[in-house]
N, C-alpha and C positions, 0 to 999 in steps of 0.2 A: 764732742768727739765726731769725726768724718767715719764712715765707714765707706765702702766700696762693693758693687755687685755686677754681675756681667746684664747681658741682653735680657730681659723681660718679654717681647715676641706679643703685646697685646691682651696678654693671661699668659700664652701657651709656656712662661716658663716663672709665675709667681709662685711656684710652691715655696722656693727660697726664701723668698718676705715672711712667709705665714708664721705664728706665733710657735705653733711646734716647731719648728724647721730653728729660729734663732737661739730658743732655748736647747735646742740640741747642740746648737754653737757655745753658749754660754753667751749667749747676745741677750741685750735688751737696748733697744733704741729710743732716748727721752726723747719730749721736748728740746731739751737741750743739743742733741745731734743732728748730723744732716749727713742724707743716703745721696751717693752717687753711684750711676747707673749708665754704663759704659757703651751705651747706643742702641740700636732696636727698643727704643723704648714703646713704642707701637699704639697709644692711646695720641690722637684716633686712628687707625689705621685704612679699613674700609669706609667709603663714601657714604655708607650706611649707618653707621657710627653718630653722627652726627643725629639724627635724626630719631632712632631709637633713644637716644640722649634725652632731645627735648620731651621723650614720650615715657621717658624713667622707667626704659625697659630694656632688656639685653646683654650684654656682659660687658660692654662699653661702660652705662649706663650704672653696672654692679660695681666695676673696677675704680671709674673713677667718686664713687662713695664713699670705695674703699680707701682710696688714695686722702682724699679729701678730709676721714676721721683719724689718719695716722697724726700724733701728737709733733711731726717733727717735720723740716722741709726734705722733699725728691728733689733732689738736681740731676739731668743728662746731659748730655749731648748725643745727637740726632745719628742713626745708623744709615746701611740703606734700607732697610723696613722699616721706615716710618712716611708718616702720609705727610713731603716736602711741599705739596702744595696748598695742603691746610694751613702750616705755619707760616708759609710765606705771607698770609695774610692775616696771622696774628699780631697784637701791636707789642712793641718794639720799647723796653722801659731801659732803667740803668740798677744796677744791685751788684754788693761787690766790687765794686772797680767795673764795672764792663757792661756791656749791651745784654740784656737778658728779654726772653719772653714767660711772662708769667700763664699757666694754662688758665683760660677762661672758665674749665669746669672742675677746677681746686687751686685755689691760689698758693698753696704748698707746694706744691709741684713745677718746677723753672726750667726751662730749654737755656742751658749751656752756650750760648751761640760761636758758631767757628772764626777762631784767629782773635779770639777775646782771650784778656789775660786778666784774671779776679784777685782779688785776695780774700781767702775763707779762712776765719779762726789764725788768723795772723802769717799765714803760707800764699804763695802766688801759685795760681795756677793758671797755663796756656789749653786752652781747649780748640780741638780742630774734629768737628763729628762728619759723618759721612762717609760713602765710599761705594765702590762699586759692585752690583747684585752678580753674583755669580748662576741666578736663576732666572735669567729674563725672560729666557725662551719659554718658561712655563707659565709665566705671570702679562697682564696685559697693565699697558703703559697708562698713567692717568688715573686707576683701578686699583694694582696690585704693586705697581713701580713707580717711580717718580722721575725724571731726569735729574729733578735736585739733588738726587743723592750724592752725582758728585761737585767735588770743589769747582770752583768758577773762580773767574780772572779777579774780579772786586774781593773775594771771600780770601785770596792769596793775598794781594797788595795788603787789606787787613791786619791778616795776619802776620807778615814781615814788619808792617809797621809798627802793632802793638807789641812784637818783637823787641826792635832796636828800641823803643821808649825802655820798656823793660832790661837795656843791655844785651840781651840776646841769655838771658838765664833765670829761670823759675826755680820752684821748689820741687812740682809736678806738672806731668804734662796728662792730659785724659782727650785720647780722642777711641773711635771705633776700629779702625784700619791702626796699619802703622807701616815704615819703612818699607819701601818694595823689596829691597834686597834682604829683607830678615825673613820675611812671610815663609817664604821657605825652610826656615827653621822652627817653625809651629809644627809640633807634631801631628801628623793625620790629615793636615789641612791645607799640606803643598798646593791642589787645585786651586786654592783661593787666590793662589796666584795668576792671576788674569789681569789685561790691560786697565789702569786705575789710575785716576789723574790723582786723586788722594793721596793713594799711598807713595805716588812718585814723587808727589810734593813734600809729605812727610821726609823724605831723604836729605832735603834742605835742612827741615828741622834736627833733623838727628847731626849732621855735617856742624849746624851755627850752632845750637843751642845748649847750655851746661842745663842741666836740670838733676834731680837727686832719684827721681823714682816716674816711670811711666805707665800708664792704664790703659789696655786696650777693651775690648767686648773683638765682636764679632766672628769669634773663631771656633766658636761653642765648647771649648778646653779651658781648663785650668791647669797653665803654666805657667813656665819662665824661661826669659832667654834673662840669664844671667850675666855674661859680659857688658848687657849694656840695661842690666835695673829695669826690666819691660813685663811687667804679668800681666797678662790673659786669663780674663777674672768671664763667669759662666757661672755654675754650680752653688759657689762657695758668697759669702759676704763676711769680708773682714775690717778689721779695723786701720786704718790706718799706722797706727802705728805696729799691727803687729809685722805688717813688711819690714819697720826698721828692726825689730826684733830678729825675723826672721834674715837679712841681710844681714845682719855683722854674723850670725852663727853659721849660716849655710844656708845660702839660697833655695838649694834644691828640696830643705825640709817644706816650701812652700807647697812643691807640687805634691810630696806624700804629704801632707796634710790636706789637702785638695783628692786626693783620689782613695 
């Protein structure tokens, strides 16, 4: 079974994982399943990270143990708080149909890579992670930001091509951002609309592409924009199918069961 969960933030937002937290869900995640995790996935985040790491101390150090003993695999794709310059020089395998990087400090855990299109448990999925921090001015670049956060010219071409191979139609799509013109239909989270090469790209996607159901993170809400099958996952970790559940009955039971 797939489930789904919003931004992670490094720790600062794992209560959701923790064994109380699923069981209050009526979760339990085998072996058998695989978590995806809708960008800010934040291990490693700071420069320091690394090194506490090798010294198996820190909350880097705690987390990724923790990661590392869950019986099932983490899949994401990359937010803007994630450290783009540590991945960039992670290596680069193939899983699922598509380009993945496996973490070096739990082989469970798989970076999503942008404009790759997978097949997981017999569904296609297009991923496009990233996008643009709406808090640069309080963060320093290299440190706390990365430029990778947003899409580039090669990460586009990518993804329009693994596109049209695909027909221009998935099952799902999962990225962090989404459409520039929807952003402002996120409740509470109009600011987030700010200049995005991301999410302008995404506009393409939504324009070309059939897909059944799409995932965002980054808005720190759980909702839905209904018209066009888009939830904004934070809070809550659910199951895949319960969106189909939840869609043919009424959309909007997603958000009161979320809040």
């Amino acid at each position: 079974m797939i489930y789904l969960t919003g931004d992670t933030h490094a720790g600062t937002d794992m209560r959701k994982l923790s064994r109380k937290q699923l069981k209050r869900q009526g979760i339990s995640i085998t072996e058998n399943d695989i978590l995806i995790i809708t960008g800010d996935f934040g291990f490693p985040f700071l420069p320091e990270d690394i090194g506490d790491y090798e010294n198996n101390d820190g909350e880097y150090a705690f987390w990724m143990k923790w990661f590392a003993e869950r019986p099932y695999k983490i899949l994401f794709v990359d937010g803007n708080h994630d450290n783009h310059d540590w991945w960039a020089q992670q290596d680069v395998s193939e899983m699922f149909g598509g380009k993945v990087q496996v973490h070096p400090h739990a082989e469970n855990v798989i970076h999503l890579m942008r404009g790759e299109v997978y097949t997981i448990e017999g569904l296609t999925f297009f991923t496009f992670g990233g996008a643009a921090s709406t808090d640069k001015t309080y963060r320093k670049e290299g440190i706390s930001w990365w430029s990778g956060e947003e899409a580039n010219d090669d990460e586009i071409r990518n993804a329009l091509d693994n596109l049209e191979k695909a027909d221009n139609k998935v099952d799902c799509i999962i990225t962090h951002t989404i459409p520039k013109k929807l952003i402002s239909e996120i409740p509470m989270f109009y600011h987030k609309d700010i200049p995005c090469r991301t999410a302008s790209f995404l506009e393409t996607v939504l324009d070309k592409v059939r897909y059944d159901k799409w995932f965002c993170g980054h808005f720190h809400t759980d909702s839905a924009l209904p018209e066009h099958n888009i939830f904004a996952l934070y809070n809550t970790v659910h199951s895949l199918g319960f969106f189909d559940m939840v869609r043919d009955e009424d959309i909007s039971l997603y958000t009161r069961e979320c809040f």
